[in-house]
C-alpha positions in Angstrom: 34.2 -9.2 96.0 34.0 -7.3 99.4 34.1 -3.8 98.4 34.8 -0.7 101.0 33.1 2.5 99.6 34.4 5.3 101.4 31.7 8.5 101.1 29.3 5.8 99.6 26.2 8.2 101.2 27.2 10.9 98.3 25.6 11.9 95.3 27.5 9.5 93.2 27.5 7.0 96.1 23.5 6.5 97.0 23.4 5.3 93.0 26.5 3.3 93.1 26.2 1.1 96.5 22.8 -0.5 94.9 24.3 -1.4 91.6 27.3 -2.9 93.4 25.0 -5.2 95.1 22.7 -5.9 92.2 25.9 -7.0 90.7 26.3 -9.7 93.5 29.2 -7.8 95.6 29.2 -7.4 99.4 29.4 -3.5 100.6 30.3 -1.8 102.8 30.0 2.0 103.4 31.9 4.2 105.3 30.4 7.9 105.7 30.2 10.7 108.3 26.9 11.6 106.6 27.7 15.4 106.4 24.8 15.6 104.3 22.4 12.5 106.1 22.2 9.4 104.9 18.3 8.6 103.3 19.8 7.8 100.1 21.1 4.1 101.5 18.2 3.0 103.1 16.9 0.6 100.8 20.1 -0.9 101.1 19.8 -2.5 104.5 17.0 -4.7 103.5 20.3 -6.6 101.7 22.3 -8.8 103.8 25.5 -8.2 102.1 25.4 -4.6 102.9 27.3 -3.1 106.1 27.4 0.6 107.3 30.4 2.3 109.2 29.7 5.5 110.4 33.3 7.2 110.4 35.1 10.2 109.2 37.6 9.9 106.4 40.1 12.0 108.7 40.3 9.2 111.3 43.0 6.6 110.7 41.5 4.1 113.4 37.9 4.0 111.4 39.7 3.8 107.8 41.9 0.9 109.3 38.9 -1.0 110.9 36.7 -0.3 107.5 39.3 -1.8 105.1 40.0 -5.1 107.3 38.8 -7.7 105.3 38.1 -6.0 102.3 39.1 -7.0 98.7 38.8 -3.7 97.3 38.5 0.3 97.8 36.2 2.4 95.8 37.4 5.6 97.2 35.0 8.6 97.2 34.9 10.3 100.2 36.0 13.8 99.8 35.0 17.2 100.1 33.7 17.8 96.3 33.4 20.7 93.9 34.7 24.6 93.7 32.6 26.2 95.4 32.7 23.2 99.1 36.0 23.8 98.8 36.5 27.6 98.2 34.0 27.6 101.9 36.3 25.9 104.0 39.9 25.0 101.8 41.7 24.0 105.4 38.6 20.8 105.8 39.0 20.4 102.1 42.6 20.0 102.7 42.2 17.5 105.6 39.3 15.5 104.0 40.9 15.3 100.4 44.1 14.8 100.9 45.2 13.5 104.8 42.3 11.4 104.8 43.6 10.1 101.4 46.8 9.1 102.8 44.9 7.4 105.5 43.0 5.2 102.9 46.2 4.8 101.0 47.9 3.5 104.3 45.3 1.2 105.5 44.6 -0.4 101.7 48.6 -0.3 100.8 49.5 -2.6 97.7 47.2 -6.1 98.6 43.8 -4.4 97.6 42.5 -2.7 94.5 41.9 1.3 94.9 39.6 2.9 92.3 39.6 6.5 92.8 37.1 9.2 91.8 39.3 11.6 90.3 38.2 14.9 88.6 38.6 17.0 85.1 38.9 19.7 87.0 42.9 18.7 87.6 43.2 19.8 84.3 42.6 23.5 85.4 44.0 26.6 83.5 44.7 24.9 80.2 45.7 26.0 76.4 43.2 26.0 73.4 43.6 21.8 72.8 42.1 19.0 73.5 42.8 17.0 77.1 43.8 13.7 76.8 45.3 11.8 80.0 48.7 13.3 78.6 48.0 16.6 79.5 49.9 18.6 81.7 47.5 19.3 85.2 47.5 23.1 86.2 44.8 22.6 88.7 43.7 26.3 89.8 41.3 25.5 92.7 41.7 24.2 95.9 39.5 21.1 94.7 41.4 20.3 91.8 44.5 21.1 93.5 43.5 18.5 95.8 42.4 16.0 93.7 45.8 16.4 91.9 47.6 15.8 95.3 45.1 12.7 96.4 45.8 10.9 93.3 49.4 11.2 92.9 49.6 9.9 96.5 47.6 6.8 95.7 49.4 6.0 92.5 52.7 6.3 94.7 51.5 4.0 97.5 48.4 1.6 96.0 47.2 -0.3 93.2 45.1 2.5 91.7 43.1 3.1 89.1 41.8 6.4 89.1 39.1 8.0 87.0 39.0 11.8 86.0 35.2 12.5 85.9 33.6 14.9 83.6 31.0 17.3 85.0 28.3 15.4 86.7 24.7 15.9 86.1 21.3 13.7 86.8 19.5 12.9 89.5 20.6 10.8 92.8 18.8 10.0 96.3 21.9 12.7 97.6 21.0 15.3 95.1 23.8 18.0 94.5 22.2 21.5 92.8 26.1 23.1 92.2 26.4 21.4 89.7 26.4 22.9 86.6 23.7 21.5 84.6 21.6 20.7 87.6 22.1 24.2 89.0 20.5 25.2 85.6 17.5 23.2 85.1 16.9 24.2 88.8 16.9 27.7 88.3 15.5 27.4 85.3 12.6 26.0 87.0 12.6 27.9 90.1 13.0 31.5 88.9 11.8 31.4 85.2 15.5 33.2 84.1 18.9 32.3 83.9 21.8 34.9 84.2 25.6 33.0 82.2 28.4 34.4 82.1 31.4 32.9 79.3 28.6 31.4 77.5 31.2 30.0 75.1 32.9 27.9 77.6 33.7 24.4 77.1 32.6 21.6 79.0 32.7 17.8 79.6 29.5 16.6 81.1 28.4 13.0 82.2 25.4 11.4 83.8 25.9 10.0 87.2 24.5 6.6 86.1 27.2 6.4 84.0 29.8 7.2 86.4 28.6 4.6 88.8 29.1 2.1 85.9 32.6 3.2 85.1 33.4 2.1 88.7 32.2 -1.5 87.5 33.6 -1.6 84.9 36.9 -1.0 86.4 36.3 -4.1 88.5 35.6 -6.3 85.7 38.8 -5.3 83.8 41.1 -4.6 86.5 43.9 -6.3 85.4 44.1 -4.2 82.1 43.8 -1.1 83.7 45.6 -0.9 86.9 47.9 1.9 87.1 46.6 4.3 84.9 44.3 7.5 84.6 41.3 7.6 82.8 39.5 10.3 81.4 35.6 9.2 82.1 32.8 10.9 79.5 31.8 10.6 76.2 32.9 12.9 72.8 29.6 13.6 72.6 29.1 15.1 75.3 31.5 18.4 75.0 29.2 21.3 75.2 29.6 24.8 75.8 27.2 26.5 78.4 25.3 28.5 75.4 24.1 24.6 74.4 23.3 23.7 77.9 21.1 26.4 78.2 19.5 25.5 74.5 18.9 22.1 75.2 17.3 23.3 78.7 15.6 25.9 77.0 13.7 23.2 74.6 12.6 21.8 77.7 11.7 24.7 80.6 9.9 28.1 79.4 12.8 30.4 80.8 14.1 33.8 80.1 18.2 33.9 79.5 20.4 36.0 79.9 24.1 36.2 78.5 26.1 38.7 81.1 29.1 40.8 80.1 30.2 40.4 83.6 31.3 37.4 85.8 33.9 34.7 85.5 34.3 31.0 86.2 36.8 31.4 88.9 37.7 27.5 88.2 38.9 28.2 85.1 37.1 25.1 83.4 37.0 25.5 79.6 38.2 22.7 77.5 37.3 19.7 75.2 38.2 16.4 76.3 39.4 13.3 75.0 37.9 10.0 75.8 39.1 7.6 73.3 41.7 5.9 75.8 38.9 4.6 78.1 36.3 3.6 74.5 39.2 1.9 73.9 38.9 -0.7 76.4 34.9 -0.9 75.6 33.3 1.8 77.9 30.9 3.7 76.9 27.9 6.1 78.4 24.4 5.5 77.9 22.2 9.0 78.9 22.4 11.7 76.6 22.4 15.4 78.1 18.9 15.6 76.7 17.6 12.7 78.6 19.5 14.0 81.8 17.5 17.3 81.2 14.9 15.6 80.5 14.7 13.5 83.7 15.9 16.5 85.8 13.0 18.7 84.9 10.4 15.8 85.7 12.3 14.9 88.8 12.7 19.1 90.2 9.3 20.0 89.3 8.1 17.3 91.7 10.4 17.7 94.2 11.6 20.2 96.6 15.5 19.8 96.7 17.5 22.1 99.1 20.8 23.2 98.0 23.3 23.0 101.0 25.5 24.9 98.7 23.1 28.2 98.2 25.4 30.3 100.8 28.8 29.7 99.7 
């Protein structure tokens, strides 16, 4: 297949774009490179590769990237609580308008597989979220997610995939994430301050969310036109276990705060049987993600574009 990734210069992108060519697909990326692009660079030695340098708010570059595409991977987006708490008015026109422009220039001929998020579940009841569950999206990202979605079930042949937490290591690293945020502290400042230690969450490995895009393309036809829930069962864990697993790993000092809320509201168990259902499953353990995060941050100096939000 021809295969348009839109924001394929991300931090789920730069480990996507490769295995999509491994796989024998032809890709092409379109990216404004907000954050550079170094993480695609291998990728040119591969003839079947193609770079568009475009913004996802420009209708004439999403129209001229899709042309003679077979499918969409759509990932472009402004991504996270606290990108989008900076600046909710680009978040707005990145997430959502430039959305509708991918949704307009794909329409119903090509497939759209859409990087969806668990935060749209938002402010939820003691339970367990299945695909079922009512979204009460409480951020500006989740409330745009919610939107972005909706609008491509409406207007494409979607599938679209609501991520858990992301964590591991990528050519675009991202440090706001929560377990990544942690080992680099961790690391960094030999002490960790958490508040709601006993919230819930959903993690999974950004390997493993680049293969969920894959296998969406090998069993399309079962799954068009449905939500899935992307993670593992196995992989709930409250932030008191992130910080033991870490704390196995890194020699820190923790601290559990009486003060301090997670203003996204994220504190639930998911369900993932619908997409284990269908034969996907993940393959790196929170452990090995620490694991490889610790090895990979103790080497390397990683800035975090997010450390003034």
């Amino acid at each position: 297949m021809k295969i348009l990734v839109t924001g394929g210069a991300g931090y789920i992108g730069c480990v996507l774009v490769p295995m999509l060519l491994e796989r024998g697909h032809s890709v092409r990326v379109l990216d404004s490179l907000m954050y550079g692009g170094a993480g695609l660079l291998p990728c040119f030695r591969s003839g079947r590769f193609e770079f568009f340098p475009g913004d996802i708010r420009d209708p004439k570059a999403i129209q001229s990237a899709v042309e003679g595409c077979d499918a969409v991977i759509h990932l472009a987006a402004i991504v996270g609580f606290p990108a989008c708490r900076k600046d909710p008015v680009l978040a707005e026109e990145v997430n959502v308008a430039g959305t509708r422009w991918v949704a307009e220039a794909a329409g119903k001929k090509r497939l759209v597989l859409f990087g969806s998020t668990g935060s749209n579940y938002g402010a939820v009841p003691d339970q367990v979220c299945t695909e079922e569950t009512p979204l009460n999206p409480v951020s500006v990202y989740g409330k745009t997610k919610v939107a972005a979605e909706r609008m491509l079930f409406n207007d494409c042949r979607t599938i679209a995939f609501r991520f858990a937490t992301a964590f591991g290591l990528s050519p675009r690293m991202r440090l706001d994430l929560l377990i990544n945020d942690f080992v680099q502290t961790a690391l960094r400042l030999k002490y960790l301050v958490v508040y709601e230690p006993h919230f819930m969450r959903s993690f999974i490995h950004v390997h493993d969310i680049a293969r969920s895009f894959l296998f969406a393309l090998e069993h399309a036809d079962r799954m068009i036109g449905q939500v899935y829930n992307i993670g593992a069962k196995t992989m709930n864990f409250s932030k008191a276990q992130i910080c033991e697993m870490i704390r196995k790993q890194v020699d820190y000092y923790l601290h559990y705060a009486a003060v301090g809320e997670d203003e996204d509201k994220r504190n639930y168990v998911v369900s993932y049987e619908k997409i284990g259902g269908l034969g996907y499953k993940t393959t790196v353990t929170v452990e090995e993600g620490i694991a490889e995060l610790v090895k990979g941050l103790r080497l390397l100096e990683v800035k975090n574009p997010y450390a003034n939000i």
